[in-house]
C-alpha positions as CSV (number, residue, x, y, z in Angstrom):
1,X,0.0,0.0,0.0
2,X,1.5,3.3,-1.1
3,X,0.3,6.4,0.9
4,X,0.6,9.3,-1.2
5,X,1.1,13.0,0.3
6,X,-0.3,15.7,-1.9
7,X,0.9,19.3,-1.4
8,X,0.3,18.6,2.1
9,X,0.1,22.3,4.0
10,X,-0.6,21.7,7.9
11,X,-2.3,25.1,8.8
12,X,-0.1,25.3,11.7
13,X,3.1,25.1,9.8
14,X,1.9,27.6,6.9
15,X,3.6,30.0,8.0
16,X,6.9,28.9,8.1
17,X,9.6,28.8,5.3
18,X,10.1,25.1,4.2
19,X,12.9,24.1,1.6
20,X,12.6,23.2,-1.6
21,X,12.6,19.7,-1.1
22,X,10.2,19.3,2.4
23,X,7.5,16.8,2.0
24,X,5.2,19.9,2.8
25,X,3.5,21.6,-0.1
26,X,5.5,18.9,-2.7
27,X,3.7,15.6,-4.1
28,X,5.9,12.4,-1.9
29,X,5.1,8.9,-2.2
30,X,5.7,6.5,0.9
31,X,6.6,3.2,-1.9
32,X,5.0,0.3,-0.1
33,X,7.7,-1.4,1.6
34,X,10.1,0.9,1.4
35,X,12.0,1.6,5.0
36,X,12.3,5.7,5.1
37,X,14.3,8.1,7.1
38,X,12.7,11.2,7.8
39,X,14.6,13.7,9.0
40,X,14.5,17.7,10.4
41,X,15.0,19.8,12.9
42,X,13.5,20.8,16.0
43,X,10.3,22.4,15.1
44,X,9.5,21.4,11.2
45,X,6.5,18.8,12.1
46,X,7.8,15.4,12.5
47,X,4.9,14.2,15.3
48,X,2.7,16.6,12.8
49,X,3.6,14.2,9.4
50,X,2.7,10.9,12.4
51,X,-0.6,12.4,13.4
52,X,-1.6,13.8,10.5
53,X,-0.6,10.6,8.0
54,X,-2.7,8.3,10.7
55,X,-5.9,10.7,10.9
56,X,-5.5,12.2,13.8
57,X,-5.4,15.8,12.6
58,X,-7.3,17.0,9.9
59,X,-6.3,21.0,10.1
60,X,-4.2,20.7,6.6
61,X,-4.4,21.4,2.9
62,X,-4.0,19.0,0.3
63,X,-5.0,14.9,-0.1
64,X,-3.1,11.6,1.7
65,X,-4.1,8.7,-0.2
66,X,-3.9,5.1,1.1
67,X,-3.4,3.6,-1.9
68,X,-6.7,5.3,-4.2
69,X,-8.5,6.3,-0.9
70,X,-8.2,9.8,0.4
71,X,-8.3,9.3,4.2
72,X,-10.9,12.3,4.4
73,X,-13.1,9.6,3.5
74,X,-12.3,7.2,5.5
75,X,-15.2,6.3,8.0
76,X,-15.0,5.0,11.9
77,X,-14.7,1.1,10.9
78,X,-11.6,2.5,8.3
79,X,-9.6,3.6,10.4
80,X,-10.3,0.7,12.9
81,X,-9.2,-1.2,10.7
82,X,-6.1,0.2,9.2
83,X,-5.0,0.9,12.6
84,X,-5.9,-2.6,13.7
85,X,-4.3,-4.2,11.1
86,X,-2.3,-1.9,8.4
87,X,-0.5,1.2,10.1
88,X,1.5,0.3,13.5
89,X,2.5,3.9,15.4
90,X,5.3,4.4,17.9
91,X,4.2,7.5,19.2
92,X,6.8,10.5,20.5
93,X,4.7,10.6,23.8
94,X,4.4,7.1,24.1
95,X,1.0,6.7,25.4
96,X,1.6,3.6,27.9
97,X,-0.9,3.4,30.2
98,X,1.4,4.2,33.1
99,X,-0.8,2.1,36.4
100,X,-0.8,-0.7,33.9
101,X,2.1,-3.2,33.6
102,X,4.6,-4.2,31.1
103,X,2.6,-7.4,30.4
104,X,-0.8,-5.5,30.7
105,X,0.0,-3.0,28.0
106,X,1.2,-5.8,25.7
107,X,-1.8,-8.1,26.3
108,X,-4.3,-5.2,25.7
109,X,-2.7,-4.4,22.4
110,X,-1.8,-7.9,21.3
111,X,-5.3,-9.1,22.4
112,X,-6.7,-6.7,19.1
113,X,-5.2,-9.3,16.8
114,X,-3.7,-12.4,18.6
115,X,-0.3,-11.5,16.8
116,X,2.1,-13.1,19.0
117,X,1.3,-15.6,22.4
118,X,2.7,-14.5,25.8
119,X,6.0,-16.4,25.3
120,X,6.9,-14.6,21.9
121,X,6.1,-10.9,23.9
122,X,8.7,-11.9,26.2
123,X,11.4,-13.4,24.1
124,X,10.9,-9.5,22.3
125,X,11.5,-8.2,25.9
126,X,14.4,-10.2,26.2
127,X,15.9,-9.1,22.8
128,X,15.7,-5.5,24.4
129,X,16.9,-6.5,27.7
130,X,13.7,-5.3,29.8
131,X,12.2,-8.7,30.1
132,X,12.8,-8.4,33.7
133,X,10.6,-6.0,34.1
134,X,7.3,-7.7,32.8
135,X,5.1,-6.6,35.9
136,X,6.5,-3.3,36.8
137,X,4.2,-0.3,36.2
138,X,5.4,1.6,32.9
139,X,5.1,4.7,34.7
140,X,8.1,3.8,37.0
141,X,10.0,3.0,34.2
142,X,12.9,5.1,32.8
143,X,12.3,6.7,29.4
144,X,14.5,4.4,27.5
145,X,12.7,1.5,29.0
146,X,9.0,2.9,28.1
147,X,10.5,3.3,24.6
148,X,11.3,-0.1,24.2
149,X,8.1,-0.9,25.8
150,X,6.6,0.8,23.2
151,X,8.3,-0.6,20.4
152,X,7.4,-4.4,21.1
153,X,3.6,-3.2,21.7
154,X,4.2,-1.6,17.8
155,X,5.0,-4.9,16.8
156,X,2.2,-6.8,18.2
157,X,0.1,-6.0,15.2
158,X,-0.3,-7.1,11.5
159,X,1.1,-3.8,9.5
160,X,1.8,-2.4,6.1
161,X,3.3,0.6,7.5
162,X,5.1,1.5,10.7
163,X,5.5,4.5,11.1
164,X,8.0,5.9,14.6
165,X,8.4,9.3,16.0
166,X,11.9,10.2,17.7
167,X,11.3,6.6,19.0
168,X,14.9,6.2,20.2
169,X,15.5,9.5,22.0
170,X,16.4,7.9,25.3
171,X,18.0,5.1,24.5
172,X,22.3,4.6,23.8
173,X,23.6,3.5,20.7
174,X,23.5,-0.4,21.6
175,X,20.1,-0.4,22.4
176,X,18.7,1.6,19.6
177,X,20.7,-1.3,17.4
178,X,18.8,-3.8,19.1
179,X,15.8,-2.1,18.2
180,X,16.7,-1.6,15.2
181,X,17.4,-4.8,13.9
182,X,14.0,-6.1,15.9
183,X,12.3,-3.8,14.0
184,X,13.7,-4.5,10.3
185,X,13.1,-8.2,10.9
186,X,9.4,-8.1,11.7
187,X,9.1,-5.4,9.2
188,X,10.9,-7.5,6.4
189,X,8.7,-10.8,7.6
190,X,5.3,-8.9,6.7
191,X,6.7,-7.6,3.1
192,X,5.8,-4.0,5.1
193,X,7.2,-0.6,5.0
194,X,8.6,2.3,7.9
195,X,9.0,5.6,8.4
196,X,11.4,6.3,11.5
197,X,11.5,10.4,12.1
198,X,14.9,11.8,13.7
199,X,17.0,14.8,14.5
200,X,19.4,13.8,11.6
201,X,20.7,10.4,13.3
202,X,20.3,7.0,11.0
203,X,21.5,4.9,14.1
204,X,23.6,3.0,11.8
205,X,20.6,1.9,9.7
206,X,21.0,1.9,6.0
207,X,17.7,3.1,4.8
208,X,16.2,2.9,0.8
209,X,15.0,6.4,1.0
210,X,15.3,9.9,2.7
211,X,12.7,12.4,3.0
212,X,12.6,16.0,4.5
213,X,10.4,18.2,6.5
């Protein structure tokens, strides 16, 4: 599924003075399976491209096209299903539930689809080295830990697109490798795509394509 951007203005970013080769107010096309590096600075829109490209804000010019569907169009049971099934999201803020567990934010997520069993969600903590902490909160978790939370929830879905804000900002080098190569297999086992946001750091990752804000 390519999801086409055309001459995409978000009103709040109208104002500002984007180059000539931004993603905003240009025609870009997100190839379907393509694994993308989008990169800018502080300030340019990156968790506006993730919440705008996955319906959460509408303020903004121009057409996104899942494939020939504008998303404008899409009613409630569309985007329960794309978000169910086709478009995976590691948000900037997270959004753990922070009274809820390790385990209990996988199992609500994971329970959606049946993607992995309880023994699989673990071996994924143990690749990130936070399988010890199963049944701790996520709110008393440090921010490189919830990160990696997060990422393994992202994966407990089916997905044509996954698309990750800033999603290794707390974590060192060796971690965001490990996260890195977690992430390119699943991706590469569903013939799927990703779009991985950043201050200008690839974390080592050789990507097929590099867009700008």
């Amino acid at each position: 599924m390519n999801i086409t951007l055309n001459q995409i203005m978000p009103e709040p970013l109208a104002s500002i003075n984007h180059g000539e080769n931004s993603i905003w107010g240009n025609k870009v096309v997100l190839e379907s399976g393509k694994r993308i590096l989008l990169n800018a600075s502080s300030g340019k829109g990156k968790t506006t491209f993730t919440t705008t490209t996955i319906g959460l804000r509408k303020d903004y010019s121009g057409s996104i096209m899942y494939g020939d569907r504008d998303i404008k169009s899409f009613s409630t049971d569309d985007w329960t299903d794309v978000r169910t099934r086709q478009v995976s999201v590691v948000f900037q803020d997270l959004q753990l539930f922070p009274k809820l567990s390790v385990a209990e934010n996988l199992r609500l997520k994971n329970s959606l689809t049946d993607t992995f069993t309880e023994v699989e969600l673990k071996r994924m903590l143990e690749q990130l080295e936070i399988d010890n902490k199963w049944d701790q909160e996520c709110g008393l978790l440090s921010m490189g830990q919830q990160q990696r939370v997060a990422i393994v929830r992202a994966m407990a879905q089916p997905y044509k697109w996954l698309i990750m804000d800033e999603p290794y900002s707390h974590l060192d080098i060796a971690n965001a490798e490990r996260c890195m190569n977690m992430i390119h297999e699943r991706t590469i086992e569903q013939n799927a795509g990703f779009v991985l946001t950043t201050l200008g750091d690839s974390h080592g990752y050789s990507f097929e394509q590099e867009l700008f804000l």
